[in-house]
SEPA-749588 format. One record per residue (C-alpha): x, y, z; residue in three letters. Coordinates in steps of 0.001 Angstrom, whole numbers, plus 500000, padded with zeros to 6 digits. Layout:
# residues N
     px     py     pz seti
      X      Y      Z  ALA
...
//
This chain:
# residues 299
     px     py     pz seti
 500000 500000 500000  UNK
 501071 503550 498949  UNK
 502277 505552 502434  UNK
 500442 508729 502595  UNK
 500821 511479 504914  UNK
 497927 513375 505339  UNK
 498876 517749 505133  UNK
 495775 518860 506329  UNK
 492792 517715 509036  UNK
 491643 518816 512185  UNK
 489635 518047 514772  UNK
 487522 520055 517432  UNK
 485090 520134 520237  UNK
 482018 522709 519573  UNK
 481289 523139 523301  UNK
 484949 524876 523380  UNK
 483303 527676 522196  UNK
 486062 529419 520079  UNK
 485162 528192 516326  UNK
 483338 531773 515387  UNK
 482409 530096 511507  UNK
 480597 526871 512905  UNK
 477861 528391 513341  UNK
 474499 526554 514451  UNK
 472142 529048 512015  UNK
 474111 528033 508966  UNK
 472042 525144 507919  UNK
 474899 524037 505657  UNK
 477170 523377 508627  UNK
 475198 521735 510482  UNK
 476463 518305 510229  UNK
 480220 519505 511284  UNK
 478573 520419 514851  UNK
 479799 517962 516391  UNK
 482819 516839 518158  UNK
 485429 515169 515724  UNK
 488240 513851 517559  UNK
 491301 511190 516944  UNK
 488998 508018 517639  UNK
 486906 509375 514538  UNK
 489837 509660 511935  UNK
 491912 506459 513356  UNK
 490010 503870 511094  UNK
 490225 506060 507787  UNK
 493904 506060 508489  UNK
 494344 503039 509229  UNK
 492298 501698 505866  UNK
 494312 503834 503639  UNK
 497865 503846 504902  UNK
 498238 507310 506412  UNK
 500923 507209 508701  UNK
 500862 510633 509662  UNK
 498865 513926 510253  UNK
 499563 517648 510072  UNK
 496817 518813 512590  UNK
 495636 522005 511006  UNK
 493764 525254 513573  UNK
 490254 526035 512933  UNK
 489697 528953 515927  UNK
 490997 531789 515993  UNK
 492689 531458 519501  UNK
 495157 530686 521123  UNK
 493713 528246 523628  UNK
 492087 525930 520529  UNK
 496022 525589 519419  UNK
 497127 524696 523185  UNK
 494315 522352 522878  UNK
 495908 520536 519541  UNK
 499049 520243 520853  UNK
 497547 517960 523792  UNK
 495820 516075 521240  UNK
 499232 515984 519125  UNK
 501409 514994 521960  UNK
 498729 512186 522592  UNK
 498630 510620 519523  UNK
 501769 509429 517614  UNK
 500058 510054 514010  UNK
 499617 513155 514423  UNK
 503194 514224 512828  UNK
 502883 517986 513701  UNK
 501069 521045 514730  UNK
 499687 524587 512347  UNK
 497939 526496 514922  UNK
 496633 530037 515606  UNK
 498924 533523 516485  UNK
 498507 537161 515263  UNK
 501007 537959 513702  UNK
 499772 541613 514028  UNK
 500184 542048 518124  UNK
 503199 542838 519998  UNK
 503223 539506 521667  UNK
 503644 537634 518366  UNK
 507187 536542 518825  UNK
 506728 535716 522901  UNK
 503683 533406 521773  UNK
 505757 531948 519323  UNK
 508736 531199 521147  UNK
 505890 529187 523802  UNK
 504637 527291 521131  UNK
 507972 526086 519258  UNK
 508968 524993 522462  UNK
 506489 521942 521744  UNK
 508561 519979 519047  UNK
 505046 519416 517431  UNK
 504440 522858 516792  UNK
 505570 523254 513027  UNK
 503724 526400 512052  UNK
 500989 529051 511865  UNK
 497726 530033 510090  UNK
 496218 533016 509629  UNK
 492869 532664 508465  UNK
 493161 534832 506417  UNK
 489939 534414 504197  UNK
 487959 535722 506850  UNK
 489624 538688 507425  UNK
 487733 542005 506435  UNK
 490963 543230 504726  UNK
 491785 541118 501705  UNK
 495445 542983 501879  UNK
 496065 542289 505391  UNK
 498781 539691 504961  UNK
 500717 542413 502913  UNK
 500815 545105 505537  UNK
 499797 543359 509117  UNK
 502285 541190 510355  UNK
 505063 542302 512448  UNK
 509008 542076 511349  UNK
 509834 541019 514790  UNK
 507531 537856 514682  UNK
 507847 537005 511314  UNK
 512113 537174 512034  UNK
 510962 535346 514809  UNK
 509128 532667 512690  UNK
 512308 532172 510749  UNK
 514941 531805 513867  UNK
 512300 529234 515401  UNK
 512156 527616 511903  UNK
 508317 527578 511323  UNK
 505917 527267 508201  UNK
 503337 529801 507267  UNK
 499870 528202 506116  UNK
 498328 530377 503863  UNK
 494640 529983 504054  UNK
 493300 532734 500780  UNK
 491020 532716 498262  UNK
 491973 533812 494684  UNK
 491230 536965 495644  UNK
 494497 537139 498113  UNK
 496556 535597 496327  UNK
 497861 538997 494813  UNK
 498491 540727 498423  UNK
 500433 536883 499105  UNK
 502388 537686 496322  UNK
 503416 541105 497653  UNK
 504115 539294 501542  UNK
 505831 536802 499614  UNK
 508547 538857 498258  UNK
 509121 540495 501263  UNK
 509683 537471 503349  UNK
 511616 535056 500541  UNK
 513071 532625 503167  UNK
 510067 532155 505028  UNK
 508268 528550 503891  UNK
 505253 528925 502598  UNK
 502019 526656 501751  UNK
 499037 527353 500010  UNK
 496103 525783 501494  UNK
 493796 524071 499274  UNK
 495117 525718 496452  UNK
 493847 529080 497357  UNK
 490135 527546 496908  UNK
 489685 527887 492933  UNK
 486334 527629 490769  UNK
 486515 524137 490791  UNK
 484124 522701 487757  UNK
 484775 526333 486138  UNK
 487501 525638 483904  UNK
 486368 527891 480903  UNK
 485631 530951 482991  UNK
 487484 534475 483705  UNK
 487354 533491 487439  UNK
 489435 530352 486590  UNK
 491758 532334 483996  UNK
 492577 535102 486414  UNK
 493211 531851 489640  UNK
 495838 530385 486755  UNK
 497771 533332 486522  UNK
 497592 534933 489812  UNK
 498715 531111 491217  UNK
 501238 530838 488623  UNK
 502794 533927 489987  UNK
 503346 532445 493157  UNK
 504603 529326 492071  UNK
 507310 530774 490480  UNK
 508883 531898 493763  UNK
 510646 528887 495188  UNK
 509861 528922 499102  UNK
 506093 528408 498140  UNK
 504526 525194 498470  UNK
 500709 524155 497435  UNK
 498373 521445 499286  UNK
 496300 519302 496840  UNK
 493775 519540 499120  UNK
 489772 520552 500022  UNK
 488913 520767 496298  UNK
 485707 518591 496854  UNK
 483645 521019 498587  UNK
 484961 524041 496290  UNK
 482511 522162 493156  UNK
 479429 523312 492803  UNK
 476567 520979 494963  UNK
 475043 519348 492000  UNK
 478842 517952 491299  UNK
 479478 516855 494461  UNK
 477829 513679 495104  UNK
 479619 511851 492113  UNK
 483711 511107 492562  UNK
 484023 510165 488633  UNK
 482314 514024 488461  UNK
 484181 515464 490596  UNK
 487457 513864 489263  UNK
 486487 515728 485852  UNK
 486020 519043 487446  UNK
 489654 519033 489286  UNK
 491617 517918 486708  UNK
 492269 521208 485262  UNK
 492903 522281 488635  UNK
 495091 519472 489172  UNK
 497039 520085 485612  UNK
 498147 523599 486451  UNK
 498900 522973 489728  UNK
 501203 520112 488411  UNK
 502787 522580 485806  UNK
 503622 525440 487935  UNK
 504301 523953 491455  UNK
 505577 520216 490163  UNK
 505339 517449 492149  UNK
 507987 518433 494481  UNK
 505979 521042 496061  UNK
 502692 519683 496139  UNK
 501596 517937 498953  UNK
 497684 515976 499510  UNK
 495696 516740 502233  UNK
 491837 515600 502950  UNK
 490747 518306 504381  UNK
 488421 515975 507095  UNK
 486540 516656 508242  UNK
 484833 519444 506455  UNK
 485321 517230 503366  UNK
 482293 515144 504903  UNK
 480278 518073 503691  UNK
 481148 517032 499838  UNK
 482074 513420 500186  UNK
 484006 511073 502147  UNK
 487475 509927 503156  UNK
 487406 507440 500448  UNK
 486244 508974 497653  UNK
 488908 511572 498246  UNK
 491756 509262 498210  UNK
 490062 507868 494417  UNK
 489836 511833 493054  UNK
 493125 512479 494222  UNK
 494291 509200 492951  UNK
 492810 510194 489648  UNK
 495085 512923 488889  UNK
 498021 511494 491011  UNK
 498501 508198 489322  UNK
 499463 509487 486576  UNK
 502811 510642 487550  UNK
 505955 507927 488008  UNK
 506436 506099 491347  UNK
 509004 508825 492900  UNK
 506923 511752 491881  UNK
 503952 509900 493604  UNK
 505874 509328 496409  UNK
 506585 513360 496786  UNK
 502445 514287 496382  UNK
 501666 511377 498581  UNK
 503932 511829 501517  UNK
 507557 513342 500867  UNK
 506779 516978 499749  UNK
 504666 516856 503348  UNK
 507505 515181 505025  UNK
 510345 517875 503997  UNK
 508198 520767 504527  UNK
 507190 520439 507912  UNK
 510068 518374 509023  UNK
 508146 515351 509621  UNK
 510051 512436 511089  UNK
 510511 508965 508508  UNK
 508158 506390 509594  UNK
 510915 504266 510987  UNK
 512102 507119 513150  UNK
 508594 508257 514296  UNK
 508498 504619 515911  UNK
 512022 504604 517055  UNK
 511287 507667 519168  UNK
 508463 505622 520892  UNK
 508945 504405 524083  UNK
//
């Protein structure tokens, strides 16, 4: 069986109270309110060789990342840590010197999309924590729509040794191929792809189709594939990395029917290029230990 690492899931706990988009009048949420913790995800792992997790934030707080790193220290799958800091407050770098303490702690997320100012990644974030990002040797999760992705660019330049990872491709018309919206996502994704600290998750693409796609995976294989092309031509396999997404993918599909899309585009490329979507463009970027050495450090 082909060893996966999974870039991208999370869990949480409602009743914590700091999730501020779950939100019980949103009709179309309403099956993610619920708790969705390790016990959940452990069989789909286990049934499709996922060794290991990158445990992704979904609050805006603090607390909800010190809450993930219990889970992560907990749990030898889970191979690392993106929580939550604001990178706009003077206590930045001391929150980020707490965190990296925890060797799970690989990296932060902004959430960017849900920020009132599209341009706020190109003039928020304070030099002091970002230098402090880069002496503690953490990732950046970009979580944009296309819309960012030209105020990333701008950050981008101004930071070119910080690593960097767009989240589910920056969230493209999926099933939209012929349209300006997906023209102008090509070329404003291109442009970041040409700078070399930038990495791209093949990732959450399932719920980005339209509704009346999403219930078919042969359907929904057809609508990524153009995303999946240019992703392949600009980033290469080298710095694209798959994620599921779980479990807000449950709103689309399923754990399975992710692993055939993504197989879909994926198999098409040799074994060692497989091996860098699958697992080892994860691995590298966030510093993930082998999985001989993740059970050599078990007790």
């Amino acid at each position: 069986m082909i060893q996966r690492i999974d870039s991208h899931q999370h869990f949480w706990r409602p009743s914590r109270g700091d999730y501020t988009w779950l939100r019980a009048d949103e009709p179309a949420l309403a099956p993610l309110l619920r708790n969705f913790m390790p016990e959940d995800l452990a069989p789909l792992l286990r049934a499709h060789g996922v060794s290991r997790t990158v445990l992704v934030q979904a609050a805006e707080s603090g607390a909800e990342t010190e809450f993930l790193l219990d889970i992560a220290d907990a749990h030898e799958e889970i191979g690392g840590v993106v929580g939550w800091v604001d990178l706009s407050r003077p206590s930045a770098t001391a929150s980020l010197e707490r965190l990296a303490r925890n060797r799970k702690f690989k990296g932060v997320r902004p959430m960017l999309q849900d920020l009132p100012d599209d341009d706020w990644i190109a003039r928020r974030p304070r030099s002091d924590a970002l230098r402090a990002m880069l002496r503690l040797g953490l990732r950046f999760d970009a979580l944009v729509k296309p819309r960012h992705l030209s105020p990333l660019l701008q950050f981008l330049k101004q930071w070119p040794q910080l690593p960097v990872v767009i989240d589910h491709a920056a969230k493209p018309p999926v099933g939209a191929h012929g349209s300006d919206d997906f023209a102008r996502w090509r070329e404003d994704i291109a442009a970041v792809a040409a700078l070399p600290q930038v990495c791209c998750k093949f990732s959450g693409l399932w719920t980005e189709a339209p509704s009346a796609m999403q219930r078919d995976a042969d359907v929904v294989t057809h609508a990524v594939r153009p995303v999946w092309e240019h992703l392949l031509e600009v980033f290469g396999p080298a710095r694209l990395m798959w994620g599921s997404d779980w479990p807000v993918l449950t709103l689309a599909g399923d754990y399975a029917g992710w692993i055939a899309v993504s197989e879909g585009c994926i198999g098409g490329l040799s074994p060692q290029e497989q091996a860098s979507v699958w697992s080892g463009t994860a691995r590298r970027f966030y510093g993930l230990p082998s999985h001989q050495e993740s059970h050599q450090e078990s007790p």
